[in-house]
C-alpha positions in Angstrom: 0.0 0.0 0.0 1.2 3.0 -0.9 2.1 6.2 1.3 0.4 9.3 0.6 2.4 12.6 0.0 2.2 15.2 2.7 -1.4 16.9 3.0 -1.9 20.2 2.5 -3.7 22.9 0.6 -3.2 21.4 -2.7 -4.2 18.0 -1.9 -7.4 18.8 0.5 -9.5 18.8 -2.1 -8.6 15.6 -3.3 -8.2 12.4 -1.0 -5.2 11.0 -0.2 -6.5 8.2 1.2 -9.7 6.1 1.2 -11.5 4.3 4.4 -14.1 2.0 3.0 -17.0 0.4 4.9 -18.2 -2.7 3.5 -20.7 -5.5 4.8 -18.8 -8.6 4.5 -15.7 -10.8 3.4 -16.2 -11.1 0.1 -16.4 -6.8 -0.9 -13.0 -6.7 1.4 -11.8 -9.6 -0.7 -12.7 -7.7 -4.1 -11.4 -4.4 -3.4 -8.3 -5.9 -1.6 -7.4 -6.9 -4.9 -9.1 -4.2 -7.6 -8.3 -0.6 -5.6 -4.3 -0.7 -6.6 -5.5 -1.1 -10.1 -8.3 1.4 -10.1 -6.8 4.3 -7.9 -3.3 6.4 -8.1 -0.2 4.4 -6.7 0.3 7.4 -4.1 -3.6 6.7 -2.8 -3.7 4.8 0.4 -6.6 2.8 1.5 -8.0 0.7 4.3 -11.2 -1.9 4.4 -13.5 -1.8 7.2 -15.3 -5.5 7.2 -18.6 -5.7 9.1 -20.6 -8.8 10.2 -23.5 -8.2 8.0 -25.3 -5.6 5.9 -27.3 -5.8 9.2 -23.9 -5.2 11.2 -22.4 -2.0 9.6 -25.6 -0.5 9.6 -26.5 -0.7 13.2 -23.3 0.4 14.3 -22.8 3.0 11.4 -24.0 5.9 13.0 -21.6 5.7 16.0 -18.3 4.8 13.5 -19.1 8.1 11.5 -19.0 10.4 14.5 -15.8 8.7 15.6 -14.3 9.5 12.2 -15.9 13.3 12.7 -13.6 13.9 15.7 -10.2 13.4 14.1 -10.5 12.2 10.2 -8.0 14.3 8.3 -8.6 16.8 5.6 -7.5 14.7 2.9 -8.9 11.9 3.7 -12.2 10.4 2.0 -14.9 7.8 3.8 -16.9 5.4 1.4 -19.3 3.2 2.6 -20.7 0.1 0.5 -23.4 -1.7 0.9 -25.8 -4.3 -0.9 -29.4 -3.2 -2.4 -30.8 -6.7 -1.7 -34.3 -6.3 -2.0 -34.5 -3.3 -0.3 -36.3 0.5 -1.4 -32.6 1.7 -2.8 -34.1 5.2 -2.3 -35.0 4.6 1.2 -31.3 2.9 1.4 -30.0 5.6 0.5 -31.6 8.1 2.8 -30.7 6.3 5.6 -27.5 6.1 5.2 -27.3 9.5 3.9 -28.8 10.3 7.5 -25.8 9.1 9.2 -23.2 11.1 7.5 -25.5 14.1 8.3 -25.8 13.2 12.1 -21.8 12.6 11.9 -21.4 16.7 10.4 -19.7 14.6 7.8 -20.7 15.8 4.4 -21.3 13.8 1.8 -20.9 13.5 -2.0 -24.7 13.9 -2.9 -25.0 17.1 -1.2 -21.6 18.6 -1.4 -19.9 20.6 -4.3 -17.4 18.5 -6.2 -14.4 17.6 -4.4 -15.1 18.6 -0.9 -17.1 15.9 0.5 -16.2 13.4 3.2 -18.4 10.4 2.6 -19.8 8.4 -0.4 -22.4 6.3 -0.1 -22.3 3.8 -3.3 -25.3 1.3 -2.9 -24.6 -2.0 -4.8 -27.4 -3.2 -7.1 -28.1 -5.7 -6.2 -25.1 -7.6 -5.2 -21.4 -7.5 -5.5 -21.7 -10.4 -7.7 -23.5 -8.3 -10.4 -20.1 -6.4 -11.1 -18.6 -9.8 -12.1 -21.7 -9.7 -14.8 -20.9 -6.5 -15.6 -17.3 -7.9 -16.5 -17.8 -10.9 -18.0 -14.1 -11.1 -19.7 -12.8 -10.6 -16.1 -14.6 -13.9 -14.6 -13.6 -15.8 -18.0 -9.8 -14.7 -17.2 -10.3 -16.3 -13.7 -12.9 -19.1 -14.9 -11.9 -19.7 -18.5 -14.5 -22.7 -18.9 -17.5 -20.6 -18.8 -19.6 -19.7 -21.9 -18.9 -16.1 -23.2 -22.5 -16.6 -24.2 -23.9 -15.5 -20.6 -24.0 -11.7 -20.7 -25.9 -11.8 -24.1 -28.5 -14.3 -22.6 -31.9 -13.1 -21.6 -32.0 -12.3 -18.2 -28.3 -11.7 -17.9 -28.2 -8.8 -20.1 -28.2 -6.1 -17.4 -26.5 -6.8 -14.4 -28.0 -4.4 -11.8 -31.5 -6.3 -12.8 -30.7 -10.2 -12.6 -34.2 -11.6 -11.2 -34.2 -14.0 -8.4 -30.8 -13.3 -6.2 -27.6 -12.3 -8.2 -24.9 -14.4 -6.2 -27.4 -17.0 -6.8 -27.6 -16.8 -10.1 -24.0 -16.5 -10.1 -23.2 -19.4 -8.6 -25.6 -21.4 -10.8 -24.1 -20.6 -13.8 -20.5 -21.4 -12.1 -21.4 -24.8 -11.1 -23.1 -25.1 -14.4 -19.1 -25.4 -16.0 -17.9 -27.4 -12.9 -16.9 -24.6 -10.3 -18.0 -24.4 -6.8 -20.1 -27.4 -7.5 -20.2 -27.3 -3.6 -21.4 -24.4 -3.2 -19.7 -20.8 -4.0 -16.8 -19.7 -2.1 -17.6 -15.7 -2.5 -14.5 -14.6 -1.0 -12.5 -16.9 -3.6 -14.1 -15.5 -6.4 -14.0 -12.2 -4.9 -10.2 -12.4 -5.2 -10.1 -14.0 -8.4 -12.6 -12.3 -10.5 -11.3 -8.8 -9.1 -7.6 -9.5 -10.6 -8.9 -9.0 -14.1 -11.2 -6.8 -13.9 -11.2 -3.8 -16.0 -13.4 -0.6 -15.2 -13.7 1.0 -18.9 -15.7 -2.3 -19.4 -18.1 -3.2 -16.6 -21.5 -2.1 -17.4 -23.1 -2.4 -13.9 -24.2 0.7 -13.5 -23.6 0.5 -10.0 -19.8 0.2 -10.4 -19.8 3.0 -12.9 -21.0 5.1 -10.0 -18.9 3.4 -7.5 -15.8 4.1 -10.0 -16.6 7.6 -10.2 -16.8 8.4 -6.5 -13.6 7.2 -6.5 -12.2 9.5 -9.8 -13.7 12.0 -8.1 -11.5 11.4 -4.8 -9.0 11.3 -6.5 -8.8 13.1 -9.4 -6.1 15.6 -9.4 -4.0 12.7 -7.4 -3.8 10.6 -10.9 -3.1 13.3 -13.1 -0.4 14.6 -10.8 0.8 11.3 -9.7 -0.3 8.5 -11.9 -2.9 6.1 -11.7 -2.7 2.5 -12.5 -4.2 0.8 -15.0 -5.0 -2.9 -15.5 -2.5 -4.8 -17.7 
């Protein structure tokens, strides 16, 4: 992980490093693996892994206003969480709620740049940004069909009917992986190594991605950022 440079006025606008909240394993798995490929090499980050969905909600409220007290300038909060069936407007309010009872102001209400929290709401499931990068999961899982994002019911991955790590995992064991069940936090890792974020059409990444551009903007044109091979 890399250091940050030295915060300051130049860089306070900008973070220099990212504290994500996320409800399980297999999200810390994921962006263990995709953020050095997705964010400037002088960007640090650290992963937060809750319990449950249930977990990091019920205690979110008093982990923002512990960050309020002493988080840096330069440093940027996004918290991650899974749709699931859920009202993702409702979702969103609430956690929107918290950053507001933390003082922490957040991306939706702030002017670009100068917020302190992101709220990115995964539709439905992580597992619907492996559909979104099909060519990634192929790279990790090279006997499955390239077929399967050009199927019906596949074709948009933020709308996959009937659980999206379900479907997932059917369509794994259909070509002989995890035929004992998936092992998210495997594929997690796996899948994330080749994934590519000019390609993923979950709409929910797109808007995770660009919380994170917009973190860190200035960061990659004055620093670099990487890119994947």
């Amino acid at each position: 992980m890399a250091v940050p440079p030295p915060s300051g006025s130049e860089v306070e606008s900008v973070g220099t490093h990212l504290e994500f909240l996320v409800e399980e394993p297999s999200m810390e798995g994921f962006l263990r693996v995709a953020l050095p490929r997705m964010i400037p090499e002088c960007c640090s980050f650290r992963i937060h892994a809750f319990r449950s969905k249930q977990d990091l909600l019920r205690k979110l409220r008093g982990r923002l206003r512990g960050y309020q007290h002493w988080i840096p300038p330069n440093w940027r909060i996004v918290v991650l969480v899974d749709r699931d069936d859920q009202d993702c407007h409702a979702l969103k309010a609430d956690l929107e709620a918290a950053a507001d009872a933390a003082s922490l102001p957040a991306r939706s209400q702030t002017a670009s740049g100068l917020w302190r929290i992101a709220n990115r709401i995964v539709i439905e499931e992580l597992e619907a940004w492996y559909f979104g990068d099909w060519q990634a999961v192929r790279q990790a899982y090279p006997r499955v069909s390239a077929n399967i994002p050009r199927r019906a019911g596949y074709r948009d991955p933020d709308a996959i009917r009937g659980g999206t790590w379900e479907a997932f995992e059917r369509v794994m064991k259909r070509y002989g992986y995890f035929t004992t069940g998936l092992r998210k936090v495997e594929a997690a890792e796996s899948i994330a190594a080749h994934i590519d974020p000019d390609r993923n059409t979950s709409r929910s990444f797109d808007a995770f991605r660009s919380a994170l551009v917009e973190a860190t903007g200035e960061l990659a044109e004055q620093f670099g950022r990487k890119h994947p091979p």
